[in-house]
Biopython code that builds the backbone (N, CA, C, O; Angstrom):
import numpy as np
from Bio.PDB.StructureBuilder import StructureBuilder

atoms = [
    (1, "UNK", "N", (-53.472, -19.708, -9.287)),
    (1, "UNK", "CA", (-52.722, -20.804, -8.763)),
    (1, "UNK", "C", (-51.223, -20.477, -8.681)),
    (1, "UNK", "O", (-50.619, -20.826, -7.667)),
    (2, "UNK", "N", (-50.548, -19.808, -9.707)),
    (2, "UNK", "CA", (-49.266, -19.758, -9.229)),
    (2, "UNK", "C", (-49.436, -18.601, -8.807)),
    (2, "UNK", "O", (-48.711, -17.990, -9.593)),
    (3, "UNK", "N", (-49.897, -17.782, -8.085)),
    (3, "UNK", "CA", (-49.491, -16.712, -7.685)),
    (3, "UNK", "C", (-49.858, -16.934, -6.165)),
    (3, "UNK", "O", (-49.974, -15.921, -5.475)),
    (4, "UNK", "N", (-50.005, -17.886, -5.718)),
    (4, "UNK", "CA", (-49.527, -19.038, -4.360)),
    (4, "UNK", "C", (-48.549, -19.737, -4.087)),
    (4, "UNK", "O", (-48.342, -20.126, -2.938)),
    (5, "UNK", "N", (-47.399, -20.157, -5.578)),
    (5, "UNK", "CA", (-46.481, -20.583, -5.116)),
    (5, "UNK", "C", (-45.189, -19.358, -4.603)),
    (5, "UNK", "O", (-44.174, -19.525, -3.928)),
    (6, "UNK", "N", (-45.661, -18.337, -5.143)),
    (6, "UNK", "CA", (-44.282, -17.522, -5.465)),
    (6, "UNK", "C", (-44.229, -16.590, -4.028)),
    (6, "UNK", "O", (-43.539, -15.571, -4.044)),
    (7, "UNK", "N", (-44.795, -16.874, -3.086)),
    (7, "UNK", "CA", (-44.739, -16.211, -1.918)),
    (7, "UNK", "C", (-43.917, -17.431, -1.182)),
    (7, "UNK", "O", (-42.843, -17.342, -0.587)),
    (8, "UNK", "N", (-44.724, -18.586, -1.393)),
    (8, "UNK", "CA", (-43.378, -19.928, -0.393)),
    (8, "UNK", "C", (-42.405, -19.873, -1.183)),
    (8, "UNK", "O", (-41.414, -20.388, -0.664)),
    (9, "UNK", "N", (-42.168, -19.376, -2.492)),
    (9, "UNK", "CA", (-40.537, -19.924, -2.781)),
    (9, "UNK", "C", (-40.137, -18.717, -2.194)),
    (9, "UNK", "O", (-39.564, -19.175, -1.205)),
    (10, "UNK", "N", (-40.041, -17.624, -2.108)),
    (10, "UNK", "CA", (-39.954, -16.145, -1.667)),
    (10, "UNK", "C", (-39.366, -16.304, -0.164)),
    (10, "UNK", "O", (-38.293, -15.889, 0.275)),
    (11, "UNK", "N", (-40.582, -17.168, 0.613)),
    (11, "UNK", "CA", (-39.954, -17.439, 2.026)),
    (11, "UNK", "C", (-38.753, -18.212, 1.960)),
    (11, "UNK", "O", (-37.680, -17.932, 2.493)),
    (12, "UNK", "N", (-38.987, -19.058, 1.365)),
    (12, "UNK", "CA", (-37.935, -20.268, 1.417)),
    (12, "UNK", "C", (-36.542, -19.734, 1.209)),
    (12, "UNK", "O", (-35.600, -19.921, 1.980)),
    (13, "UNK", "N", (-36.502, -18.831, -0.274)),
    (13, "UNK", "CA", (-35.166, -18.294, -0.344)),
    (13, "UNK", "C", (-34.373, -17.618, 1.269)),
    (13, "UNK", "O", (-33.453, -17.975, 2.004)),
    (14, "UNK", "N", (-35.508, -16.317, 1.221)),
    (14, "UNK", "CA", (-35.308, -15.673, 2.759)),
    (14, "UNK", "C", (-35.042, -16.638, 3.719)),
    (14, "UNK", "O", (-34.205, -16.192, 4.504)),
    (15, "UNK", "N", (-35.309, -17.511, 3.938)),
    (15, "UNK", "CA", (-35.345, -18.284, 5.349)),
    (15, "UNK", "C", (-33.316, -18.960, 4.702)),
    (15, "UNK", "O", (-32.226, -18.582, 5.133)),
    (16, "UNK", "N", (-33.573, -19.818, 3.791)),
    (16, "UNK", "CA", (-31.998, -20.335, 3.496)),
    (16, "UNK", "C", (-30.937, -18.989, 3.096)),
    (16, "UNK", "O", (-29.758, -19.263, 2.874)),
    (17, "UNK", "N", (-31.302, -17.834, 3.031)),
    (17, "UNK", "CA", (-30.369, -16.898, 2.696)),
    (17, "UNK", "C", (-30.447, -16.130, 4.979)),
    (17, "UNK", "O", (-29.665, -15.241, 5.318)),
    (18, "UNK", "N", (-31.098, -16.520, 5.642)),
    (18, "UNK", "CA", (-31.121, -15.671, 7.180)),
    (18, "UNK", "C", (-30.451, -16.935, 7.545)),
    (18, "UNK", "O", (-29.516, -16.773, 8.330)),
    (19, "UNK", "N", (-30.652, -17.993, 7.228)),
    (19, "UNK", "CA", (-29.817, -19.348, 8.027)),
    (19, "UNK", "C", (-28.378, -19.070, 7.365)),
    (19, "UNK", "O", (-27.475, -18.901, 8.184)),
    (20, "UNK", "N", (-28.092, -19.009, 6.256)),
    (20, "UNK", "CA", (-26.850, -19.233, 5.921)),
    (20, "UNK", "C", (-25.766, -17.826, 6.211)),
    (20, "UNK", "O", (-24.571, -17.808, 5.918)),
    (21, "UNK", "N", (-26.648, -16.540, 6.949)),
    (21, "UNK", "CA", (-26.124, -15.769, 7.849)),
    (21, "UNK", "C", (-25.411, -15.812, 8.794)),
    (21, "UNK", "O", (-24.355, -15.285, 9.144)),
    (22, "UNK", "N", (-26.226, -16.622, 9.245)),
    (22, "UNK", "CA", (-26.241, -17.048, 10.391)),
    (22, "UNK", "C", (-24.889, -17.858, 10.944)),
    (22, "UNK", "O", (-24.028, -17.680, 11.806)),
    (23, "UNK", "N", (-25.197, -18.788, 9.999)),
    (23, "UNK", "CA", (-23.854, -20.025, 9.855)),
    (23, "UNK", "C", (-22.891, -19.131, 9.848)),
    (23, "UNK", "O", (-22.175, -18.957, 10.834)),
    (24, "UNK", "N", (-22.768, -18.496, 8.791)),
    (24, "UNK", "CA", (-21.006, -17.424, 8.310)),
    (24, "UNK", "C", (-20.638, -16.672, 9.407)),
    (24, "UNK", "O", (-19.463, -16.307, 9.383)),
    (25, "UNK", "N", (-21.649, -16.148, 10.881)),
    (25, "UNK", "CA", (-21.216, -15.169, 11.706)),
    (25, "UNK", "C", (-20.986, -16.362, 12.736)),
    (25, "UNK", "O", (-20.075, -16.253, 13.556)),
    (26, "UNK", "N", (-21.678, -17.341, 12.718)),
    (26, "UNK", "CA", (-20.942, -18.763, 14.277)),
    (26, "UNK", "C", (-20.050, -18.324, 13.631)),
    (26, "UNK", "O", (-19.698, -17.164, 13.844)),
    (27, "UNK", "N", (-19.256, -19.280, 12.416)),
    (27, "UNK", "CA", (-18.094, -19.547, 11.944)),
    (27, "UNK", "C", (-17.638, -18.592, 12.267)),
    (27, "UNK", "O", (-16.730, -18.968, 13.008)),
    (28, "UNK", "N", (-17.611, -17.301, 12.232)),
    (28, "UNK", "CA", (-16.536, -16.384, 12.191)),
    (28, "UNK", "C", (-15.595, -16.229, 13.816)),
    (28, "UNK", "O", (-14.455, -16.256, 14.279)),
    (29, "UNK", "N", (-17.375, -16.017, 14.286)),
    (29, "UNK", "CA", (-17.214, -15.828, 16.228)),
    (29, "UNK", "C", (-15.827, -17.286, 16.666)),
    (29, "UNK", "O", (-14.680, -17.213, 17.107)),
    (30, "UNK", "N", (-16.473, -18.141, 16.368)),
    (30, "UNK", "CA", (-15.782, -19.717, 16.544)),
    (30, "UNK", "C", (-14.496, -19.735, 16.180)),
    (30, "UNK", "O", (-13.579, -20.009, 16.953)),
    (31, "UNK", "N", (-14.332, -19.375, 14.700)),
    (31, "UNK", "CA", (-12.840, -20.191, 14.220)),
    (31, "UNK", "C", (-12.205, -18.741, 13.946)),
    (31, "UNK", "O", (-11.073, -18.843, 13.473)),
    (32, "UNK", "N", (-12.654, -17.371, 14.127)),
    (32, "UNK", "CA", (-11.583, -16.574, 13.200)),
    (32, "UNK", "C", (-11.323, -15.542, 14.429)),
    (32, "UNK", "O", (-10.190, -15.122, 14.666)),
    (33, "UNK", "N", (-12.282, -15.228, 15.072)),
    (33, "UNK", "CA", (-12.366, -13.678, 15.926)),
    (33, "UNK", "C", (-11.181, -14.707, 16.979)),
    (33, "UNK", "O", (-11.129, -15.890, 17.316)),
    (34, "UNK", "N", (-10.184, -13.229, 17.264)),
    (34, "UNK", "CA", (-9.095, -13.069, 18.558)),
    (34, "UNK", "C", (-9.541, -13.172, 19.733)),
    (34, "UNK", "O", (-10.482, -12.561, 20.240)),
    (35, "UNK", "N", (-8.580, -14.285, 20.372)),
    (35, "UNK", "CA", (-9.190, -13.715, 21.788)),
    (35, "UNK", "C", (-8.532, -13.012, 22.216)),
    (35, "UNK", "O", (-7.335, -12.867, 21.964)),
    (36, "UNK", "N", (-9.446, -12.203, 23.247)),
    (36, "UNK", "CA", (-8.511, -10.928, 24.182)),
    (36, "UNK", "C", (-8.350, -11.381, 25.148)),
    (36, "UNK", "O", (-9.216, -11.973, 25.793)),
    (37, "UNK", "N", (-7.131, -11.200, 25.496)),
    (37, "UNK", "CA", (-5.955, -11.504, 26.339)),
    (37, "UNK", "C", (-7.436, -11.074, 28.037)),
    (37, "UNK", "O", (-8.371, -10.275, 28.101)),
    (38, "UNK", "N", (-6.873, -12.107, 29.052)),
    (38, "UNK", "CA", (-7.461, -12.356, 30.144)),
    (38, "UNK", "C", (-6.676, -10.890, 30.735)),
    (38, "UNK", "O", (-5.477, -10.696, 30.533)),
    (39, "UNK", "N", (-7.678, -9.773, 31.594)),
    (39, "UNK", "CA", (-7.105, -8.887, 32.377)),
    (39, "UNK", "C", (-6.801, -9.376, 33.941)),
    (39, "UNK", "O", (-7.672, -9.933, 34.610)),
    (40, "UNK", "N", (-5.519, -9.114, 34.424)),
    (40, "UNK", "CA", (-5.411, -9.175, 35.787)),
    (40, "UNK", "C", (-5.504, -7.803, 36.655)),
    (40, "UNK", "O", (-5.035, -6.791, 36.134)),
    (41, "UNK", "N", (-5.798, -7.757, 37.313)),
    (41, "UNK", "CA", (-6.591, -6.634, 38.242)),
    (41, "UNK", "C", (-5.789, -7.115, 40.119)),
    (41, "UNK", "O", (-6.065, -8.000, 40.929)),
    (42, "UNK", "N", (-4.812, -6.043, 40.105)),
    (42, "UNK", "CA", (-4.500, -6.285, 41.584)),
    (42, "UNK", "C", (-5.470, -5.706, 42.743)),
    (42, "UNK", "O", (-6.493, -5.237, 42.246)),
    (43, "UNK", "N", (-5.433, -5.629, 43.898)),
    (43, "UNK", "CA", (-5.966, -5.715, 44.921)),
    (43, "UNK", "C", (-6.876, -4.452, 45.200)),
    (43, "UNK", "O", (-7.777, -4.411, 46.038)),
    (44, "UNK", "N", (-6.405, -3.212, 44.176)),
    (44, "UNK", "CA", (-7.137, -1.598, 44.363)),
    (44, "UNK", "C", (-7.893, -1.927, 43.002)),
    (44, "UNK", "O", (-8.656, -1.001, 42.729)),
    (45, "UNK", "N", (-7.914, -2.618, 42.366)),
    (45, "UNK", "CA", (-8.746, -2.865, 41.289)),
    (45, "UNK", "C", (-8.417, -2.122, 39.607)),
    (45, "UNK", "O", (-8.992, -2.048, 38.521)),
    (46, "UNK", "N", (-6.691, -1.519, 40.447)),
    (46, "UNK", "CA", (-6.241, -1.396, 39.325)),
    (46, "UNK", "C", (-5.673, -2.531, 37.567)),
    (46, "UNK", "O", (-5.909, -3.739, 37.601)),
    (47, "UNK", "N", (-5.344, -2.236, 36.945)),
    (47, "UNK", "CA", (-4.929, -3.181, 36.064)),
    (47, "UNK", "C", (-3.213, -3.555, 36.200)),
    (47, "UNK", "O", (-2.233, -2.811, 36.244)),
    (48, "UNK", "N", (-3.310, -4.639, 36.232)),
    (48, "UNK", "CA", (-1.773, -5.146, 36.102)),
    (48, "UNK", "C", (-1.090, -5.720, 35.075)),
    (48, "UNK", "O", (-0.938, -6.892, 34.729)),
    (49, "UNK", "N", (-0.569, -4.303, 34.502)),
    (49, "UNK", "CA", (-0.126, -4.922, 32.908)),
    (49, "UNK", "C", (1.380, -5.483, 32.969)),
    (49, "UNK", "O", (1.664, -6.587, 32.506)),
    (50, "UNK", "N", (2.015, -4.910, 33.379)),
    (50, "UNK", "CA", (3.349, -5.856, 33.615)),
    (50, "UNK", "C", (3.116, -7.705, 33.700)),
    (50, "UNK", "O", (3.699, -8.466, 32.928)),
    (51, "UNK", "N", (2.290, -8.107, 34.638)),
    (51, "UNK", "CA", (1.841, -9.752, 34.401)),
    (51, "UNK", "C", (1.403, -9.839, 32.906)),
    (51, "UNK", "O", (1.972, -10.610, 32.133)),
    (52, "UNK", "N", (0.414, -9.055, 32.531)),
    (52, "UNK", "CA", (-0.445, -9.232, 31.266)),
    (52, "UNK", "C", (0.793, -9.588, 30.083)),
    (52, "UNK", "O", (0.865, -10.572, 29.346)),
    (53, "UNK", "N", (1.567, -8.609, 30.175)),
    (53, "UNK", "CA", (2.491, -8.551, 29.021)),
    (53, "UNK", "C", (4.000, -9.529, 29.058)),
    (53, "UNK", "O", (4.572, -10.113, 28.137)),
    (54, "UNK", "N", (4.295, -9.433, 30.318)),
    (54, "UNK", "CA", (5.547, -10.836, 30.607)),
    (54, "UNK", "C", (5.058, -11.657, 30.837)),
    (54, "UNK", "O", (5.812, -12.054, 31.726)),
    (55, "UNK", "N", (4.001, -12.666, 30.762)),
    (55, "UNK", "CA", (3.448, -13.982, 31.534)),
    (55, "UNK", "C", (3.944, -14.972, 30.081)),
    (55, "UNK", "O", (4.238, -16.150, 30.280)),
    (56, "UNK", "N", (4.005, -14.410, 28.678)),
    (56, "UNK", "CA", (4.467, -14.748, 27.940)),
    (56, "UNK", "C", (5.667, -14.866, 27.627)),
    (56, "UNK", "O", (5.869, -15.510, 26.598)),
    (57, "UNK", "N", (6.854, -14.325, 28.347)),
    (57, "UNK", "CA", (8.249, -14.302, 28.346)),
    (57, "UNK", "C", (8.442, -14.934, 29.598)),
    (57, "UNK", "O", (9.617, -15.289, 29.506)),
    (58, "UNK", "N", (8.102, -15.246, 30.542)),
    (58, "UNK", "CA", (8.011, -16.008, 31.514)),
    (58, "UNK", "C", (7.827, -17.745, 30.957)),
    (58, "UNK", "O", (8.725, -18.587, 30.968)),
    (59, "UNK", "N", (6.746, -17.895, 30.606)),
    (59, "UNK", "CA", (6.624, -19.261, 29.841)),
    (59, "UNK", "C", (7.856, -19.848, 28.799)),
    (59, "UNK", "O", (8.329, -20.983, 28.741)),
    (60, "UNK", "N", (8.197, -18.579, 27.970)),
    (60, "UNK", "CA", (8.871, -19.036, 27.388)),
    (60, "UNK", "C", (10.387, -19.387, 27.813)),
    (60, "UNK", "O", (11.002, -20.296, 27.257)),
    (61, "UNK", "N", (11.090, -18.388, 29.114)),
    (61, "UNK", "CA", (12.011, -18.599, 29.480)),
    (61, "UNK", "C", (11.989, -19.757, 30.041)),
    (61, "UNK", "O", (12.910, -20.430, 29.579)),
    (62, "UNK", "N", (11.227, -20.477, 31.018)),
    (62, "UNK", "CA", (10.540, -21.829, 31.344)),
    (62, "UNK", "C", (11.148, -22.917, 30.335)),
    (62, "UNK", "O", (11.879, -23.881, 30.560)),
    (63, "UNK", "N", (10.661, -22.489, 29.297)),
    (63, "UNK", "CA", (10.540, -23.092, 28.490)),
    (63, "UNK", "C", (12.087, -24.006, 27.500)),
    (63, "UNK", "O", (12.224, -25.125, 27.005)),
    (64, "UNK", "N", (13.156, -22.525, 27.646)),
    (64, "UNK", "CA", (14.385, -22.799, 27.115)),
    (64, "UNK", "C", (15.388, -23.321, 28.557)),
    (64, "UNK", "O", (16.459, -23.924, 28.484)),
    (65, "UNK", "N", (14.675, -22.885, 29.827)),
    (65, "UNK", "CA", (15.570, -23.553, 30.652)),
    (65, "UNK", "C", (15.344, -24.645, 31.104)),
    (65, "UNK", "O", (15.886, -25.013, 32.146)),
    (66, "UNK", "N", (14.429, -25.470, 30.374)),
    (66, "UNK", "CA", (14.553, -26.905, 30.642)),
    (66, "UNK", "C", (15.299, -28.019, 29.178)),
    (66, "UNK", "O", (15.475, -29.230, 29.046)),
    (67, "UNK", "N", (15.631, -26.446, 28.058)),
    (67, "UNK", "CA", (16.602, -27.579, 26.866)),
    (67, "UNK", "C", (17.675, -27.666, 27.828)),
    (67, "UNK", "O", (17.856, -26.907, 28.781)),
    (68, "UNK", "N", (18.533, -28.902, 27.406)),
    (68, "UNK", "CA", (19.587, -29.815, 27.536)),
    (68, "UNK", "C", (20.339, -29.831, 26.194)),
    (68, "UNK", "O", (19.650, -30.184, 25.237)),
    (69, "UNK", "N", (21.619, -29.516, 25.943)),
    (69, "UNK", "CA", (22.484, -29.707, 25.084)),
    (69, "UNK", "C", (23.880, -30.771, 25.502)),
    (69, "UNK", "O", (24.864, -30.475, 26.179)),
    (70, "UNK", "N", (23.557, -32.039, 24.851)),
    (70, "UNK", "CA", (24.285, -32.850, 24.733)),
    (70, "UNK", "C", (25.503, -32.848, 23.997)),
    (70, "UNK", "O", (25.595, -33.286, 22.851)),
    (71, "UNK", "N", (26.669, -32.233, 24.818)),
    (71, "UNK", "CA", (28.203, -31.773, 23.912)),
    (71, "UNK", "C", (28.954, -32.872, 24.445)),
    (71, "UNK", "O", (29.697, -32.776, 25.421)),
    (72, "UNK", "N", (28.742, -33.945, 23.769)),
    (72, "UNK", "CA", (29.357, -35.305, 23.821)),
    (72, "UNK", "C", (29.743, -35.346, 22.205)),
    (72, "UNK", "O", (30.810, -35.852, 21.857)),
    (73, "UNK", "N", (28.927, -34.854, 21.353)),
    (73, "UNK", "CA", (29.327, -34.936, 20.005)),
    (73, "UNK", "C", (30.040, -34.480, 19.690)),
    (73, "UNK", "O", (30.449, -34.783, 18.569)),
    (74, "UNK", "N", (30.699, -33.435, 20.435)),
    (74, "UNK", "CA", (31.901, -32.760, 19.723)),
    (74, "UNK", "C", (33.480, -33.544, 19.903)),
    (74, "UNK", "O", (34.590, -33.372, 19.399)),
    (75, "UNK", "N", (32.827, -34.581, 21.011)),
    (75, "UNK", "CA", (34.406, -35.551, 21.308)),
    (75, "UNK", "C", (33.879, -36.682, 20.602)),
    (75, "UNK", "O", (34.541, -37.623, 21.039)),
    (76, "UNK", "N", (32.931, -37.201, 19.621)),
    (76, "UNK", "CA", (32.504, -38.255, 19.082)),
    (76, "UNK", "C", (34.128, -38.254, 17.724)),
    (76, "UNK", "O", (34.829, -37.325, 17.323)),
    (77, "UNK", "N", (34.141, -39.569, 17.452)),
    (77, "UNK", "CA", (34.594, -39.739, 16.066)),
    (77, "UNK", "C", (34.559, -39.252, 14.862)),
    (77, "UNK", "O", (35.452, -39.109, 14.028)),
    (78, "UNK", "N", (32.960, -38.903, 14.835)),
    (78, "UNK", "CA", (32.613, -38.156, 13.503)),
    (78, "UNK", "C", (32.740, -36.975, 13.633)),
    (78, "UNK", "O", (32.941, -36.337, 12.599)),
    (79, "UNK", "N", (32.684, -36.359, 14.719)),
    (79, "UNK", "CA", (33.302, -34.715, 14.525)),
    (79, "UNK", "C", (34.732, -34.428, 14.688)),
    (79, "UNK", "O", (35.228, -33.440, 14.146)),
    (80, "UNK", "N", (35.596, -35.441, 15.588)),
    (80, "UNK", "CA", (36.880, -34.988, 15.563)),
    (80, "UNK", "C", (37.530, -35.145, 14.257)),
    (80, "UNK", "O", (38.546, -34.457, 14.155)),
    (81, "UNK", "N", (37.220, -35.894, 13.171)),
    (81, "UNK", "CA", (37.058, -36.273, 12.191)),
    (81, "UNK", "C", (37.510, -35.869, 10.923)),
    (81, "UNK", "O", (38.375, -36.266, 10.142)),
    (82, "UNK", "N", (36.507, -34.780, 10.946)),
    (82, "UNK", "CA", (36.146, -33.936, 10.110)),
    (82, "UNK", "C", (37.268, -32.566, 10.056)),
    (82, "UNK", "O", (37.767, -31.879, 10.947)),
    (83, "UNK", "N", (37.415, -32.549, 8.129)),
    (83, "UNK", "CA", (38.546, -31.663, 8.101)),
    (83, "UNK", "C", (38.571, -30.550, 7.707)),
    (83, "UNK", "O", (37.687, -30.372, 6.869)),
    (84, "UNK", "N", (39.393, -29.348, 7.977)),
    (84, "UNK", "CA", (39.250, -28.120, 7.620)),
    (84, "UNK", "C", (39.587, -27.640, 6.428)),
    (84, "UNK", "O", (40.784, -27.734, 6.156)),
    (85, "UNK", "N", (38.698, -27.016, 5.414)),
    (85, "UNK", "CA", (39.432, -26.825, 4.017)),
    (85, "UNK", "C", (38.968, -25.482, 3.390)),
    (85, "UNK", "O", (38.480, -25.205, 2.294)),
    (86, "UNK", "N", (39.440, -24.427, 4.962)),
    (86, "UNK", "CA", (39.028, -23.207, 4.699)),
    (86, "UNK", "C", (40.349, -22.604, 3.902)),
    (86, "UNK", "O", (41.333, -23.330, 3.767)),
    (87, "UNK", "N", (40.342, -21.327, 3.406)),
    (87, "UNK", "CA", (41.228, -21.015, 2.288)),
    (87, "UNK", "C", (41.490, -19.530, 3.484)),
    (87, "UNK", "O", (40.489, -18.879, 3.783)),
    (88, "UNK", "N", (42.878, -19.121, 4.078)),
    (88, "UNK", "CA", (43.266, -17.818, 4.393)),
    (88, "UNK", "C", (43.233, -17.219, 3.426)),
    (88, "UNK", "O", (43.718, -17.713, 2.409)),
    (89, "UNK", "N", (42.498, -15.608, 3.402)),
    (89, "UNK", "CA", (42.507, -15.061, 2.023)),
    (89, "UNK", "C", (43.706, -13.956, 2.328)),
    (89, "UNK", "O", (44.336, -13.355, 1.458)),
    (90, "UNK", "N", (43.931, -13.786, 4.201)),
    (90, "UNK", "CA", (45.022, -12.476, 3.620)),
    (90, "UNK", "C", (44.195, -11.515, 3.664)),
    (90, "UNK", "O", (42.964, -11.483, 3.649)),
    (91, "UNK", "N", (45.651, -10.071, 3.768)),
    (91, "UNK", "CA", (44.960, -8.612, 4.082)),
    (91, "UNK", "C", (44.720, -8.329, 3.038)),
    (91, "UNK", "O", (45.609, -8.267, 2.189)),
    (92, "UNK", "N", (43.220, -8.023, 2.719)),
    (92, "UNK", "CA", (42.778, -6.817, 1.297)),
    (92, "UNK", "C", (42.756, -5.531, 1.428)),
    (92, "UNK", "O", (42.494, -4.897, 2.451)),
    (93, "UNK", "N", (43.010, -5.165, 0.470)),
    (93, "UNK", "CA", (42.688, -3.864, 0.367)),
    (93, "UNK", "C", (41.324, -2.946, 1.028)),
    (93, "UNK", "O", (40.166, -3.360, 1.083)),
    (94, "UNK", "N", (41.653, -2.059, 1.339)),
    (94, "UNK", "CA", (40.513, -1.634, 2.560)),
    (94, "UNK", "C", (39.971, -0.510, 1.691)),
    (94, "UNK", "O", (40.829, 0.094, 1.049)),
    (95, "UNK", "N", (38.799, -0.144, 1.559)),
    (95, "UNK", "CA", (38.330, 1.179, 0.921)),
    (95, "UNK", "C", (38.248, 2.382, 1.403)),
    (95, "UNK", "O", (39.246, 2.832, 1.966)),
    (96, "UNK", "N", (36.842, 3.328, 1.285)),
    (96, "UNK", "CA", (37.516, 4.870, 1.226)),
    (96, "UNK", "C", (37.105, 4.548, 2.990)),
    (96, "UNK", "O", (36.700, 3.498, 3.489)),
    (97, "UNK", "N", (37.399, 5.930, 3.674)),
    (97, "UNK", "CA", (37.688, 6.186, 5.017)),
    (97, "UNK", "C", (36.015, 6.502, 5.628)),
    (97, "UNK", "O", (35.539, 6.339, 6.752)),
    (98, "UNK", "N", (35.320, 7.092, 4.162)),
    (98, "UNK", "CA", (33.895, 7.808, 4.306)),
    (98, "UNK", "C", (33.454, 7.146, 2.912)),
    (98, "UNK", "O", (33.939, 7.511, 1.841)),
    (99, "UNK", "N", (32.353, 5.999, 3.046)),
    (99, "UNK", "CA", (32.317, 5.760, 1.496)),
    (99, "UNK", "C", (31.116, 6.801, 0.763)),
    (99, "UNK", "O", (30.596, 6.742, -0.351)),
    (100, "UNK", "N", (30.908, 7.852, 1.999)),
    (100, "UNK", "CA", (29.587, 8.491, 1.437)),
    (100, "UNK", "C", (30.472, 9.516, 1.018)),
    (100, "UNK", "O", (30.468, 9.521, -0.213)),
    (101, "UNK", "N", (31.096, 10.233, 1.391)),
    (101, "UNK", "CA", (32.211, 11.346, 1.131)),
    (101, "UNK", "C", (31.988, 11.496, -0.707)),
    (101, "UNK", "O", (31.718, 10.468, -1.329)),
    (102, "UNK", "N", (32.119, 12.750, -1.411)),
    (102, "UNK", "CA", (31.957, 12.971, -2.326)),
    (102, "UNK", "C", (33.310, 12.216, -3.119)),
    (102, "UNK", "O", (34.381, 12.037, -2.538)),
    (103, "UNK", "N", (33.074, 11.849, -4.424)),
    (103, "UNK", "CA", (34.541, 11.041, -4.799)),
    (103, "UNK", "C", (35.431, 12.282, -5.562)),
    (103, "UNK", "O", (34.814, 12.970, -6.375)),
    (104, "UNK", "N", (36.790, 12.563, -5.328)),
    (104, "UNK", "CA", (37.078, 13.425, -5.827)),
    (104, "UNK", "C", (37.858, 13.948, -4.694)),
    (104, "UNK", "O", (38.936, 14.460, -4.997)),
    (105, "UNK", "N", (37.535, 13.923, -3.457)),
    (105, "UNK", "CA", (37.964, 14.800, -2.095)),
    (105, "UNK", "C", (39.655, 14.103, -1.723)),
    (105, "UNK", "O", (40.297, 14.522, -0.760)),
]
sb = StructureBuilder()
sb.init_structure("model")
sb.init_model(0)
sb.init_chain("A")
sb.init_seg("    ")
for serial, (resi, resn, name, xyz) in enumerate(atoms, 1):
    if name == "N":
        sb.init_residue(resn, " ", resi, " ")
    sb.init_atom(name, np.array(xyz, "f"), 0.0, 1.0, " ", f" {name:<3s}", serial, name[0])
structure = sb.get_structure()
């Protein structure tokens, strides 16, 4: 008698240890693996990597030439305002001419 159960628990493990394979390689395909970049191919069926590689600096230049910088704040109240309480330090002393130069020369 038990030497009937121990072949279905046997499957059973196998079957939840090939499913849970299974699961971990979707997941991987799905949420982790890179995608590769779409190839463009001009008209001789060569590859066109110049698009491939700037289509991303393209977007992004797009991207900064539609910011707007609003320099109204610099004639606002609160910035004309505001006071300076930097300290002139004056000429220092300047060091060697070669600081790699052996010391001694």
């Amino acid at each position: 008698m038990n030497l009937m159960k121990e072949p279905d628990t046997l499957k059973k493990i196998l079957t939840i240890f090939v499913l849970l394979v299974i699961i971990g390689v979707a997941t991987y395909i799905l949420f982790f693996k890179a995608e590769e970049p779409e190839l463009i191919f001009d008209d001789s069926g060569n590859l066109v990597t110049a698009q491939v590689v700037g289509a991303d600096l393209i977007a992004l230049l797009e991207e900064l030439q539609s910011v707007r910088f609003d320099s109204s704040f610099f004639r606002s109240p609160a910035f004309t305002g505001l006071s300076d309480y930097s300290i002139d330090l004056g000429v220092q002393p300047q060091g060697r001419n070669n600081p790699f130069d052996a010391i001694g020369r």
